[in-house]
C-alpha positions as CSV (number, residue, x, y, z in Angstrom):
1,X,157.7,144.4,216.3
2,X,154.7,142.6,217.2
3,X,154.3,140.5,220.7
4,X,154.8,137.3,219.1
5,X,157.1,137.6,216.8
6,X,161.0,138.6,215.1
7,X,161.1,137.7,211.9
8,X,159.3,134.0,213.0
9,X,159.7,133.8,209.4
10,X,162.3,131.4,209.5
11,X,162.0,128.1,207.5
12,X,162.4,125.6,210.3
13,X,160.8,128.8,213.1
14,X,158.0,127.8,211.0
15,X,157.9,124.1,210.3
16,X,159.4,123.0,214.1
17,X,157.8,126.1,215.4
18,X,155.8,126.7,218.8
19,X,152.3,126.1,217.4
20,X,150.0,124.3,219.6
21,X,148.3,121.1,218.4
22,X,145.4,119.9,221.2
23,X,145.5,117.0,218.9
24,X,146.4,113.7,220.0
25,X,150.1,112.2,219.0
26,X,149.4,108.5,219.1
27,X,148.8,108.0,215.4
28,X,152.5,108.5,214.6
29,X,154.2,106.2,213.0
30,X,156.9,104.1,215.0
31,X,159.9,106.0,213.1
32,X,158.8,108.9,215.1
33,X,159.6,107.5,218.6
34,X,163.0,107.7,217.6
35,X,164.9,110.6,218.9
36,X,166.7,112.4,216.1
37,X,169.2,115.5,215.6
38,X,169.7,117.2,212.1
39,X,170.7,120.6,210.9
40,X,169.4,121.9,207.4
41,X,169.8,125.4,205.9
42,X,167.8,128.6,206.6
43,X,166.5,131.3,203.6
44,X,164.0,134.1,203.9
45,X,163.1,137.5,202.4
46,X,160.7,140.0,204.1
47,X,160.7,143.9,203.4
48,X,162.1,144.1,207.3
49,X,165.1,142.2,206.6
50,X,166.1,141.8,203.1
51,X,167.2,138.3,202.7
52,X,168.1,136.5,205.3
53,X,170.4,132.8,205.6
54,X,171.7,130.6,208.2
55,X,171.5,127.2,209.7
56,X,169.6,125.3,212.5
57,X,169.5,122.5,214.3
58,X,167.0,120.5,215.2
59,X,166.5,117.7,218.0
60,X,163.3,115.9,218.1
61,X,162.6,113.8,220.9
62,X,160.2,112.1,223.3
63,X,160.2,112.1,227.1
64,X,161.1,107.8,228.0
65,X,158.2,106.4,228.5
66,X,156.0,108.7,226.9
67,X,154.1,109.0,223.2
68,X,154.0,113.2,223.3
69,X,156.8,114.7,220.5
70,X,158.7,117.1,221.7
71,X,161.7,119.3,220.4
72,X,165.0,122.0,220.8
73,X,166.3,124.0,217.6
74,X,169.3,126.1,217.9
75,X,169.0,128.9,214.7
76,X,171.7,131.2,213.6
77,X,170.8,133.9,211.0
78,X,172.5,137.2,209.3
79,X,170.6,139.6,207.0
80,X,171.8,141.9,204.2
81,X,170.1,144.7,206.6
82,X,173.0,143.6,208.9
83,X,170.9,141.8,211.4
84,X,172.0,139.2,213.4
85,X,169.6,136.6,215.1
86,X,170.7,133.8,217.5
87,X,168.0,131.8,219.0
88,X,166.8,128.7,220.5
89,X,163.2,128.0,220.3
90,X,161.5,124.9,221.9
91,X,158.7,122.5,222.7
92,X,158.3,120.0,225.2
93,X,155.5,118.0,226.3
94,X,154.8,115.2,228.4
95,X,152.3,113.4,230.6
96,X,151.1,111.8,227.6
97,X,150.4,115.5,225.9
98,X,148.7,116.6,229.0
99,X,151.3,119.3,230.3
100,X,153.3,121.9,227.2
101,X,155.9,124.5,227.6
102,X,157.0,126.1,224.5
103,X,159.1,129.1,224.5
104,X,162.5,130.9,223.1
105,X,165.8,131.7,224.8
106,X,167.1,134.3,222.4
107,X,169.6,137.3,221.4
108,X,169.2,139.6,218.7
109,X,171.0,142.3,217.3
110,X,168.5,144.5,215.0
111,X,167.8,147.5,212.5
112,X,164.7,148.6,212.9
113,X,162.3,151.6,211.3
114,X,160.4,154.1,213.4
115,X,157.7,155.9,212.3
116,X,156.0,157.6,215.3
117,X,152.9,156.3,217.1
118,X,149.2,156.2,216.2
119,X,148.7,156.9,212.4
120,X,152.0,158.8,211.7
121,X,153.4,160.2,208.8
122,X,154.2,160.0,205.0
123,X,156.4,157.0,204.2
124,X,159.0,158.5,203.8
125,X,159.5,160.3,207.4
126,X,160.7,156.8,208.7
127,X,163.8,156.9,210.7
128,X,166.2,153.7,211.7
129,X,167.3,152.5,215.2
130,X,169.8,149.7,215.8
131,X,169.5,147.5,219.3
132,X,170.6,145.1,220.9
133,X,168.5,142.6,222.9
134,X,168.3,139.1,224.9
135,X,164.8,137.8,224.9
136,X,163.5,134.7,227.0
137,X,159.9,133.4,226.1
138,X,158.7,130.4,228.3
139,X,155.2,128.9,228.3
140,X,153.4,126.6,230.5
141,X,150.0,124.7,229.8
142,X,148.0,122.3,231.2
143,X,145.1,120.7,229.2
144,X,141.7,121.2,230.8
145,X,139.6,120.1,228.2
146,X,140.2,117.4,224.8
147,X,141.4,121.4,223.2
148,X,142.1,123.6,226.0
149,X,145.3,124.2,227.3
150,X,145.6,127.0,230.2
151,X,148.7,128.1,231.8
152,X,151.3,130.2,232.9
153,X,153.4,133.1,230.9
154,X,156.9,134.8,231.3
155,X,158.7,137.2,229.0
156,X,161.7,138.9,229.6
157,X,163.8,141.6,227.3
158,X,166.7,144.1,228.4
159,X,166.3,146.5,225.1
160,X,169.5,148.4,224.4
161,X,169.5,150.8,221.9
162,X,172.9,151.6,220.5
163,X,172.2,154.1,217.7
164,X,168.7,156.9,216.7
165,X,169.1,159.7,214.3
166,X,169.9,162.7,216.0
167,X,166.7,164.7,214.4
168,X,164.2,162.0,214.9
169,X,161.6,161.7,217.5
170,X,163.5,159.2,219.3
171,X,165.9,162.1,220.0
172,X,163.7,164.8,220.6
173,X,160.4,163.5,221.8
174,X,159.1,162.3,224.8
175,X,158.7,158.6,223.7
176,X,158.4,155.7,226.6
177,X,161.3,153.4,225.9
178,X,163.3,155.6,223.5
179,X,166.3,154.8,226.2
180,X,165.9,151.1,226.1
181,X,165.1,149.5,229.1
182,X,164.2,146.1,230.4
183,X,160.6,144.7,230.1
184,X,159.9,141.5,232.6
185,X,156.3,140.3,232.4
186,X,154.2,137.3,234.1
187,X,151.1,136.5,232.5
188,X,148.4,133.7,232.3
189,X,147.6,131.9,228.7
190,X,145.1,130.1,227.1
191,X,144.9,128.2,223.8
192,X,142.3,126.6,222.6
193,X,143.2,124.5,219.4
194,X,140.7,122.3,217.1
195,X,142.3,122.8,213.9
196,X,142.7,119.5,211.6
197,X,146.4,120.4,211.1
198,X,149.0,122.7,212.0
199,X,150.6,123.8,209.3
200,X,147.5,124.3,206.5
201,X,144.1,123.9,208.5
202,X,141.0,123.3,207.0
203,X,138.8,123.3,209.7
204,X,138.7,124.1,213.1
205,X,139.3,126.8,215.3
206,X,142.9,128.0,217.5
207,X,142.5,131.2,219.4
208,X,145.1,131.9,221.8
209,X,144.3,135.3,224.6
210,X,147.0,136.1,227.1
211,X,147.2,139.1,230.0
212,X,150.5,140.5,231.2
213,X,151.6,142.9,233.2
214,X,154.8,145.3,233.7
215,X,155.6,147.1,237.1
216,X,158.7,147.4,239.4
217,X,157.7,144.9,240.9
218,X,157.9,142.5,238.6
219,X,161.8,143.8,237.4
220,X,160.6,146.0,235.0
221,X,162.0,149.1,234.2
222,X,158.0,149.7,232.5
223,X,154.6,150.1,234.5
224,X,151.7,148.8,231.7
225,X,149.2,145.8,231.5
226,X,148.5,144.0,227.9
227,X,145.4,141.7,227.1
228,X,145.8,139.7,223.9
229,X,143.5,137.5,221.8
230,X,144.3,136.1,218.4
231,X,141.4,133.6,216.8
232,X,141.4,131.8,213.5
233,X,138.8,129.6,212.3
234,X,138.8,127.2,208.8
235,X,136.2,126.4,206.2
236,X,136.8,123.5,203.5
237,X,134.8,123.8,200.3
238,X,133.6,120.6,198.6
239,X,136.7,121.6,195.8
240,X,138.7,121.6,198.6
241,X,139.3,125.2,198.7
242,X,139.9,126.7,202.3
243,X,138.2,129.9,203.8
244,X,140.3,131.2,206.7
245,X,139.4,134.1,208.9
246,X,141.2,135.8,211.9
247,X,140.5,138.7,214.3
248,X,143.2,139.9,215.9
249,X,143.4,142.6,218.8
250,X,145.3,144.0,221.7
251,X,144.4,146.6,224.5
252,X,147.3,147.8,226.7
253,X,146.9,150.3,230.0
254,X,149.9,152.3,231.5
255,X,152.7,153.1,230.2
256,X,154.6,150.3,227.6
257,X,157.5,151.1,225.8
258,X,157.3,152.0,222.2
259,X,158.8,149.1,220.8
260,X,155.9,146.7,222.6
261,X,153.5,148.8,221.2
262,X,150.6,146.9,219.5
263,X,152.1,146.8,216.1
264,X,150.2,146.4,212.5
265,X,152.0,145.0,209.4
266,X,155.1,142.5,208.1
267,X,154.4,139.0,207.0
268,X,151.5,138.2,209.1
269,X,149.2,141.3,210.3
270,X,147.9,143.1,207.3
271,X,150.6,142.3,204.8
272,X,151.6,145.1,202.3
273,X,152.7,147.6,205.3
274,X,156.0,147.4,206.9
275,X,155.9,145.7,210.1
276,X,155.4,148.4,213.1
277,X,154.2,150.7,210.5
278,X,151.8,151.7,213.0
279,X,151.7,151.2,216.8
280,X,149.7,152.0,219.9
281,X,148.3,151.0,222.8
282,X,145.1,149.5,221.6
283,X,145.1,147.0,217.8
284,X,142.1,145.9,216.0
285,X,142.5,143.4,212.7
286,X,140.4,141.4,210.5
287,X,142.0,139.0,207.6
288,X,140.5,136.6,205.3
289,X,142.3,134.2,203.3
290,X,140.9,131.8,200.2
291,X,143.7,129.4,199.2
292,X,143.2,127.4,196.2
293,X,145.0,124.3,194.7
294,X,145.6,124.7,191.1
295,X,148.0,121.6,189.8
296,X,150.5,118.9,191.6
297,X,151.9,121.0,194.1
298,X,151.0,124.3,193.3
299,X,148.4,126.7,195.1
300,X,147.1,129.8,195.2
301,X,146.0,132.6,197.6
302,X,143.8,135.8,197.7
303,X,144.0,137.7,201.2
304,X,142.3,140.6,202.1
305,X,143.5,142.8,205.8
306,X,141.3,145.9,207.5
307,X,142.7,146.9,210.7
308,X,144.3,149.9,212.9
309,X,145.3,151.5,216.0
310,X,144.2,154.4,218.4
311,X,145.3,155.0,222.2
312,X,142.2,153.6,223.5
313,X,139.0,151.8,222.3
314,X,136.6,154.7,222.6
315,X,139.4,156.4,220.0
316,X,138.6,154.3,217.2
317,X,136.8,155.7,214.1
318,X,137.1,155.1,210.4
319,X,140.1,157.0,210.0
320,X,142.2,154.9,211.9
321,X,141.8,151.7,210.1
322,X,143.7,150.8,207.0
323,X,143.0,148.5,204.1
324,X,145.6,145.2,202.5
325,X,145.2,143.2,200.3
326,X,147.1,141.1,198.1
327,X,147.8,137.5,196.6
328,X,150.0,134.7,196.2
329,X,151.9,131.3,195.4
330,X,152.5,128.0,197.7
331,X,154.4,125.1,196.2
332,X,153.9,122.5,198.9
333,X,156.9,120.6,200.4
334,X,155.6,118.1,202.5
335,X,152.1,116.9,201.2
336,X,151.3,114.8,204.1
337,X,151.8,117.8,206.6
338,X,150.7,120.5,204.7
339,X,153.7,122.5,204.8
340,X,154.1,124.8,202.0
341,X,156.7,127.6,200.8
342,X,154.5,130.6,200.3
343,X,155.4,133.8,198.3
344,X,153.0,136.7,198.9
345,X,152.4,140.4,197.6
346,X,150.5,142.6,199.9
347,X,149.7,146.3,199.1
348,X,148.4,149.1,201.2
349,X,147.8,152.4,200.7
350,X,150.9,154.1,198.6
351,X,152.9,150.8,199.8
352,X,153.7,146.7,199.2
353,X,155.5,144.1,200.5
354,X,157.0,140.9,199.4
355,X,156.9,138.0,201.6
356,X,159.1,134.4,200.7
357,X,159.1,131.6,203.9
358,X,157.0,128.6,204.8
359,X,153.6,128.4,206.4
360,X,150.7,130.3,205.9
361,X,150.1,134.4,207.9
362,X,147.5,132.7,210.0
């Protein structure tokens, strides 16, 4: 499971979801100021989960007196994998945009595949844990600059596994976390955010680092430090075809738990390979995206992924990185935001993946 994410494929996760826009709110339209509750339906399908449905809840607001949106889902979800997701994500801002806390209050109960750490074994040599889990995600910016935001981080997780196969590593190996245990870890953020729109930029940059640290000191049962950065930037062509690129890496020192290992794969980091297909302490990606309209509301999408894992920097050589690549569909919903449905196929070496929810990977 990667750092920010649980199957953040939900339809409104991604639509109402907790990405940062620097961009001024004073150009929306007067309906807007309204506040407003509605609940709508939730459908997904990611290799992780099978399908997935639901409902949520939605509650859009602004703070009297103030022009900054803000917002409080509430999102219930069971998958044919027998997953069960209960969460309430948010996003709040005020001071006329200048202050933003976004975050999650969450429990989960989940099937998940181990497959060792590093670059393990054949496909085939996976083996399934169930858990159960609260999770509480909170955020706290300031803006420092017209697209800067810089703040304060807190996550929390008590990680209870309730059933491991008996002859899999989590039995018989020495793996950090293979108890459960809780994680609680303070951090600082930054986001800087200059993208054109949230939901399908064509220009612009967001790139979002974070450091946090585990000890006994903080309430963890874990004693590790994790350094984070994530950075898109957008290129329109004059067809209006977009040219996205991301890097993506993460570089942990101590002792984290396996399941907060840097994690490659699912719907957004190298698509094609199952998500925690390969973990360890230190993640390096690079993915590029062309989406192209092709009639009314209908686009299309080649993506290309090269990325690994190794315990340490100095580790890294050819071996451990792994090649994705795949294409797909969009059929937009809402042509004034951008928001689109997106169906993708990704492939990897010996595997694929099939990817249906809303919003683009990055």
């Amino acid at each position: 499971m990667r750092i920010l994410l649980i199957a953040k494929v939900l339809l409104v996760g991604v639509v109402f979801g907790h990405t940062l826009s620097a961009q001024p709110t004073d150009s929306v339209d007067q309906d807007s100021l309204k506040n407003r509750a509605f609940a709508l339906p939730v459908a997904f399908f990611t290799p992780e989960t099978s399908w997935g449905f639901g409902a949520a809840g939605i509650y859009a607001f602004r703070i009297p007196g103030d022009t900054a949106d803000s917002q409080i889902q509430a999102v219930a979800v069971y998958t044919l994998q027998k997953q069960l997701l209960l969460y309430t994500p948010f996003q709040i801002r005020w001071d006329q945009n200048r202050y933003y806390s976004f975050g999650e209050i969450g429990y989960y109960q989940y099937v998940y595949q181990f497959y060792g750490i590093g670059n393990p074994a054949p496909l085939d040599a996976q083996e399934f844990y169930e858990v159960n889990f609260p999770r509480v995600r909170l955020n706290w910016l300031r803006r420092v600059h017209s697209d800067l935001f810089i703040g304060l981080r807190y996550w929390f997780e008590s990680y209870k596994i309730t059933k491991i196969d008996s002859e899999g590593l989590l039995a018989n190996a020495d793996i950090t976390g293979s108890q459960g245990g809780l994680n609680s870890s303070p951090g600082i953020v930054s986001i800087y955010d200059s993208r054109d729109n949230v939901f399908f930029p064509g220009r612009g940059w967001y790139v979002e680092t974070s450091l946090q640290h585990d000890n006994s000191w903080t309430g963890s049962d874990f004693s590790y430090t994790t350094f984070s950065v994530d950075a898109s930037t957008y290129f329109t062509t004059p067809w209006e075809h977009v040219i996205a690129l991301n890097g993506f890496g993460v570089f942990q020192r101590g002792e984290p738990p396996f399941h907060l290992l840097a994690a490659l794969g699912g719907s957004r980091k190298l698509r094609g390979y199952f998500e925690g297909r390969f973990r360890d302490k230190s993640l390096l990606l690079g993915q590029v995206a062309y989406r192209s309209p092709l009639f009314w509301r209908i686009g299309a999408v080649a993506f290309l992924g090269y990325g690994g894992v190794a315990p340490q920097i100095a580790d890294f050589s050819l071996n451990n990185f792994l090649l994705a690549g795949g294409a797909g569909l969009r059929f937009t919903l809402d042509p004034e935001k951008k928001i689109n449905v997106r169906f993708d196929a990704g492939f990897g070496q010996g595997t694929s993946g099939y990817y249906l929810t809303i919003g683009e990977a990055f």
